[in-house]
C-alpha positions as CSV (number, residue, x, y, z in Angstrom):
1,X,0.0,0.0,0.0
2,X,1.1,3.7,-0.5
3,X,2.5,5.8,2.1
4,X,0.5,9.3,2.1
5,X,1.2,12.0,4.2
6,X,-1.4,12.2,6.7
7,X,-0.6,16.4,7.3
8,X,0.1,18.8,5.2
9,X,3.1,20.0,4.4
10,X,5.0,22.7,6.5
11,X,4.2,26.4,5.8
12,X,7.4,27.4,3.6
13,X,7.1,30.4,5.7
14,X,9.2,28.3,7.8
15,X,11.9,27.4,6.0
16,X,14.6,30.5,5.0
17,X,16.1,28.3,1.8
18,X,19.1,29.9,0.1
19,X,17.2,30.3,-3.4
20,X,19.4,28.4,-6.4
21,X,19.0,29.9,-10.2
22,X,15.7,29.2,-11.8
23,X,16.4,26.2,-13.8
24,X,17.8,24.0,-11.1
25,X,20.5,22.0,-13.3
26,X,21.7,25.6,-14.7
27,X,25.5,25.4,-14.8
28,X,25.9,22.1,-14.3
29,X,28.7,20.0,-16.1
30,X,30.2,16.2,-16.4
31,X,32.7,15.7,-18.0
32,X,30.6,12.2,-19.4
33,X,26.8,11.9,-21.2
34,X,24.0,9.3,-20.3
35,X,24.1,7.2,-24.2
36,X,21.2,9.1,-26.6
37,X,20.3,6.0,-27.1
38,X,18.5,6.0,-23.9
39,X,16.8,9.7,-24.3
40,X,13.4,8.5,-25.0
41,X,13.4,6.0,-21.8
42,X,14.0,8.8,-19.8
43,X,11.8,11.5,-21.1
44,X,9.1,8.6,-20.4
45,X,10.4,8.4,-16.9
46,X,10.3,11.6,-16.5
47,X,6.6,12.6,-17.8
48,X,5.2,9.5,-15.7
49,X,6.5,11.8,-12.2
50,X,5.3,15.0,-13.4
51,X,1.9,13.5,-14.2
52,X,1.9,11.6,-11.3
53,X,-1.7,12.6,-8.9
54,X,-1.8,13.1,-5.2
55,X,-1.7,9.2,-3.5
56,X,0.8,7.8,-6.7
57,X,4.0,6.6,-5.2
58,X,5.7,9.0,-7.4
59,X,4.1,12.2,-6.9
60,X,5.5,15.5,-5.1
61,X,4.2,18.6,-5.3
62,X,6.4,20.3,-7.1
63,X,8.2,17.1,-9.6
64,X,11.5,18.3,-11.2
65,X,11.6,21.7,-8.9
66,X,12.9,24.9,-9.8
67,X,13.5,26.8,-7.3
68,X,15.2,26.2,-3.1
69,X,11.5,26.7,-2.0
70,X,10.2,24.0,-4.0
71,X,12.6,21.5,-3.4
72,X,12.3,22.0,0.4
73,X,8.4,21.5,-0.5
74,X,8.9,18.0,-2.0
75,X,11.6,16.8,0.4
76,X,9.8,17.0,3.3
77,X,6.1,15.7,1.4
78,X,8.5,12.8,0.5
79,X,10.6,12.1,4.0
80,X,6.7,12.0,5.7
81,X,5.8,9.8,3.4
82,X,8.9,7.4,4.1
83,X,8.7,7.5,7.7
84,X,4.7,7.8,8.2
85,X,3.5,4.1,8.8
86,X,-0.3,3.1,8.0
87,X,-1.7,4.3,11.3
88,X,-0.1,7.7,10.8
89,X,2.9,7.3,13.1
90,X,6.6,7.9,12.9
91,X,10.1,7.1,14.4
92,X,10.4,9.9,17.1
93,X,13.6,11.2,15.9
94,X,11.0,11.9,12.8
95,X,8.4,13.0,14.9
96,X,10.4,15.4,17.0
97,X,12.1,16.7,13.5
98,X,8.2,17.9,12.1
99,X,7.3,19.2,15.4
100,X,10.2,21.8,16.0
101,X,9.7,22.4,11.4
102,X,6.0,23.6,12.2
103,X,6.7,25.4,15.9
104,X,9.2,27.4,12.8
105,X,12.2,26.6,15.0
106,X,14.3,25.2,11.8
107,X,16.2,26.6,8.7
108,X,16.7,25.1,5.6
109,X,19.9,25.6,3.4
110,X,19.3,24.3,-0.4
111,X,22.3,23.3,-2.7
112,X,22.8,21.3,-6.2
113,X,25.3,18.6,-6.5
114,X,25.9,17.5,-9.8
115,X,25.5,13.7,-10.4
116,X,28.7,11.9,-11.6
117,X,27.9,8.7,-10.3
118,X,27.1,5.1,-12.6
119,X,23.8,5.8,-11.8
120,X,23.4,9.3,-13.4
121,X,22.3,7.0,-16.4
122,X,20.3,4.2,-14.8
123,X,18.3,1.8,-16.7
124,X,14.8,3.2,-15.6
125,X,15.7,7.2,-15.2
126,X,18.0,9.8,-15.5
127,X,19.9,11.7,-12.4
128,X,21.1,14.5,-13.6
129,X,21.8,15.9,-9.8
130,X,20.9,16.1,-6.6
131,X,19.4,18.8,-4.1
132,X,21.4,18.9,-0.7
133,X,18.8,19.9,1.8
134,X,20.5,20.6,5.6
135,X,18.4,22.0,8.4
136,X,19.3,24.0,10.9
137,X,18.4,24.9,14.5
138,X,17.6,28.3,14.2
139,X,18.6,29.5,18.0
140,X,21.9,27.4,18.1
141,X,22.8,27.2,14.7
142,X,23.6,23.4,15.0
143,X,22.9,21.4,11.9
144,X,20.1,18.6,13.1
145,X,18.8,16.5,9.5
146,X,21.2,16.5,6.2
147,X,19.6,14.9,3.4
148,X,19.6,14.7,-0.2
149,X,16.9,14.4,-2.8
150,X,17.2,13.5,-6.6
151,X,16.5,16.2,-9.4
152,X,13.1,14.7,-9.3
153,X,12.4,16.0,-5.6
154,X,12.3,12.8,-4.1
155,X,14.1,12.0,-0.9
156,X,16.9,9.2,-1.7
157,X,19.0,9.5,1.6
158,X,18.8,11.3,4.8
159,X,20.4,11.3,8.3
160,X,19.8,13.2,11.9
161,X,22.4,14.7,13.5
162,X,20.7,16.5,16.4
163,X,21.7,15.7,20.0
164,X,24.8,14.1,18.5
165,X,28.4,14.7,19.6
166,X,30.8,15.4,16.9
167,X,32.6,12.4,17.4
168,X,29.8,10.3,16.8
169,X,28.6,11.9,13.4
170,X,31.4,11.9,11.3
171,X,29.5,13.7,8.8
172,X,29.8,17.0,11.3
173,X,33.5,17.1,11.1
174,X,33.6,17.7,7.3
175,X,32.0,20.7,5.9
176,X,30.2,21.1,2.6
177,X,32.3,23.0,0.7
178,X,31.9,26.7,-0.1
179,X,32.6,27.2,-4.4
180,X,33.8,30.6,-3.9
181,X,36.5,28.7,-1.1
182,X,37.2,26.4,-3.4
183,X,37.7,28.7,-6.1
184,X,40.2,30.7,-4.3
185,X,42.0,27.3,-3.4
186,X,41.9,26.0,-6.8
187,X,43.7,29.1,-8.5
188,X,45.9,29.5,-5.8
189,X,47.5,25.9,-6.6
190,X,46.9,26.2,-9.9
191,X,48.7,29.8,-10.4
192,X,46.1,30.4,-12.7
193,X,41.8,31.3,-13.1
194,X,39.5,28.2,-12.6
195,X,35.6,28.1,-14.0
196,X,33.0,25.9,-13.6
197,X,33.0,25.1,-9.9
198,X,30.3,23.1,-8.8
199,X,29.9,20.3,-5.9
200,X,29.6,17.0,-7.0
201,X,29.2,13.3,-6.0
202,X,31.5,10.8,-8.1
203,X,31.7,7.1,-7.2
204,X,35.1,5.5,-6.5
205,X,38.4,5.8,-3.3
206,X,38.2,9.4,-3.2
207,X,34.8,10.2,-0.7
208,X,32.3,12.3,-2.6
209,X,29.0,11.3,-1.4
210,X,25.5,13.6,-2.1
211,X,25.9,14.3,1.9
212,X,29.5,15.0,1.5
213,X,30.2,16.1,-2.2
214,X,33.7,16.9,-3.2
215,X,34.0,20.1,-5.5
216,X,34.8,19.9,-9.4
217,X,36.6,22.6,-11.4
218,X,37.7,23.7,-14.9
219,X,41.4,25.2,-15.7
220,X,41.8,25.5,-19.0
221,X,41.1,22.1,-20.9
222,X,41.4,20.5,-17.8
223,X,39.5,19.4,-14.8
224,X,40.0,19.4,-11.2
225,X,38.6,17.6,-8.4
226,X,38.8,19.6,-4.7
227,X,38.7,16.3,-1.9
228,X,38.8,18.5,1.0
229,X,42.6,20.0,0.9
230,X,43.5,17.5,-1.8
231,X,43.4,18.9,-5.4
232,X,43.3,16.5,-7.9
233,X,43.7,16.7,-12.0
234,X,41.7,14.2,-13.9
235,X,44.4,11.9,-15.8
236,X,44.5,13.3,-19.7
237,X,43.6,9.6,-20.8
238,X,41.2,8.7,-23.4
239,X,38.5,6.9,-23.4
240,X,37.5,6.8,-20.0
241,X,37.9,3.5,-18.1
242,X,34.5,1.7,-18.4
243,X,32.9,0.7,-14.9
244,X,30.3,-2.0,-17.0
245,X,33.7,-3.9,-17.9
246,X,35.1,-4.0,-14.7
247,X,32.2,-5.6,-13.6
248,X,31.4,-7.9,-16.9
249,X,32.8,-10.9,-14.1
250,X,33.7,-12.2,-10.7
251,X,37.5,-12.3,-11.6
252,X,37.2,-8.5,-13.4
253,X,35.2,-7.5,-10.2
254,X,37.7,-8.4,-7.8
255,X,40.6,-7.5,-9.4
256,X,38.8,-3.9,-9.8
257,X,38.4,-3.6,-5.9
258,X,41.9,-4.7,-4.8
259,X,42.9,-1.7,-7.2
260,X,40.6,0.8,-5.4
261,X,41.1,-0.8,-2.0
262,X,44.9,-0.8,-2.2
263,X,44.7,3.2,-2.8
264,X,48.0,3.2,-5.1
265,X,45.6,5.2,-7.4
266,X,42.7,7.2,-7.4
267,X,39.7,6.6,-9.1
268,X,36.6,8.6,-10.2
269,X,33.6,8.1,-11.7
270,X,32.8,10.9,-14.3
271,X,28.9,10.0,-15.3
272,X,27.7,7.3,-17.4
273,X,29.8,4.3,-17.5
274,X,33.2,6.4,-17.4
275,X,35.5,5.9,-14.7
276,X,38.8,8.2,-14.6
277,X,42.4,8.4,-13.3
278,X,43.2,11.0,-10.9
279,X,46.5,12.7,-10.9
280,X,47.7,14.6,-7.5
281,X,48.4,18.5,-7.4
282,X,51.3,19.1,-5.5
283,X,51.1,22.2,-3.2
C-alpha cells in the first residue's frame, strides 16, 4: 500500500532556503553523457512523475523543482511519506524533526550537486543531480537532518544529527564545501583562473557522497577535483575506463576492488559508465 502523508506539508514560511538559479540543473557539467540512445526512456520516466496525482507513489508537489522553495516542498512531502507508517505514526527522531519544522524553530539551506555517479544514467531514469537539503536549529545554529533528494524531488537518503556529539557523526567534522573557497583554493595551486566550480558526487576511493560532495573545477582544458585540501587533475587519458567492464565478471570484479582498495591510485567516476584516473596536485 502507499504511504501518504497524513498532514500537510509545512508552511514554507518556515523554512529561509538559500534560493538556487531558476532552472535547477543551470550550470551544471560532467565531463561524461548518459548514451542518446537512452533519451526516450528517460523523457518517459520523466513525464510519468510529473503526471503523477496526489496518493501515486511518485508524486511530489512540485516534480523536477525549480526553485530552493520548492525543493524544500517536495523533500519534506516525501521524507513523511517514508517515515509515516499506515496508522499515521513515525520514528520519534521523525516525529520530533516535524514538530520543531512547524513550531518554525528550523532553517533550511538548499544546494545542487551534480551527479557523476554510474547511476546518473540508470536503466529506468535519469539523475542529472541532486538537491542537498541541511536543516538547521535556528537558536543554536547546529545542523540537526542532512539529506539529499534527486533532481526529481524525491528523498533518496537522509540522516539526523541532532543531540549528537561530533565524534559520533562523522559527517559534522567535514563541511560542505563553499565554491567561492574552493575557487580561491583552486587558482591558488593552480597559479592560474578556474571556471566551472560546482559540488559534486563521483563514485570511487576518493569520498564524494550527495551528503558530503567533493567540488569539481575547470582550468583550462582540464579538470580538477577539490577532496577537501586534496586537489586533484583528472588523468588526460582517453576513453575513460569503463565501470560495465570491470564488472562484466567475478574475476574482473575483484581484481577492480583490490585496485581501489589498495589506494595506489585514485579513481573517479565521471557520469555514465566512465571511470577516470586521478593525478595529485602538489602544493
Amino acid at each position: 500500500m502507499t504511504r501518504t502523508a497524513r498532514r500537510p506539508v509545512p508552511s514554507l514560511a518556515l523554512v529561509a532556503a538559500l534560493a538556487i538559479p531558476t532552472g535547477a540543473a543551470a550550470g551544471l557539467w560532467t565531463p561524461v553523457s548518459c548514451p542518446p540512445a537512452d533519451a526516450a526512456r528517460y523523457a518517459e520516466a520523466r513525464q510519468r512523475i510529473v503526471e503523477a496525482k496526489p496518493g501515486d507513489e511518485e508524486h511530489v508537489p512540485y516534480p523536477y523543482p525549480q526553485t530552493a522553495r520548492h525543493a524544500v516542498a517536495d523533500f519534506l512531502h516525501t521524507y513523511r511519506q517514508m517515515v509515516t507508517n499506515d496508522a499515521g505514526r513515525m520514528p520519534a527522531d521523525d516525529r520530533r524533526f516535524f514538530e520543531r519544522l512547524e513550531e518554525g524553530r528550523l532553517r533550511a539551506v538548499v544546494a545542487t550537486v551534480a551527479n557523476w555517479t554510474p547511476v546518473r544514467c540508470a536503466r529506468d531514469r535519469r539523475i542529472d543531480f541532486y538537491f542537498l537539503v541541511r536543516f538547521f536549529d535556528r537558536r543554536t545554529g547546529r545542523e540537526v537532518l542532512r539529506g539529499a533528494a534527486r533532481d526529481s524531488g524525491h528523498v533518496g537518503v537522509l540522516v539526523h544529527l541532532d543531540d549528537r556529539p561530533e565524534e559520533d557523526a562523522p559527517i559534522l567534522q567535514v563541511p560542505v564545501p563553499v565554491l567561492s573557497e574552493a575557487r580561491a583554493t583552486a587558482r591558488a595551486r593552480l597559479g592560474r583562473p578556474v571556471t566551472g566550480a560546482q559540488l559534486v558526487t563521483a563514485w570511487g576511493n576518493v569520498h564524494c557522497d550527495e551528503l558530503m560532495p567533493c567540488v569539481a573545477l575547470r582550468a583550462g582544458d582540464s579538470i580538477y577535483l577539490l577532496h577537501r585540501d586534496e586537489l586533484w587533475r583528472i588523468a588526460d587519458e582517453r576513453p575513460f575506463e569503463s565501470v560495465r567492464e570491470h564488472y562484466r565478471s567475478r574475476a574482473a570484479t575483484e581484481a577492480f576492488h583490490r585496485r581501489l582498495s589498495k589506494g595506489q591510485e585514485r579513481l573517479v567516476s565521471v557520469g555514465g559508465d566512465a571511470i577516470a584516473k586521478l593525478v595529485p596536485v602538489d602544493r
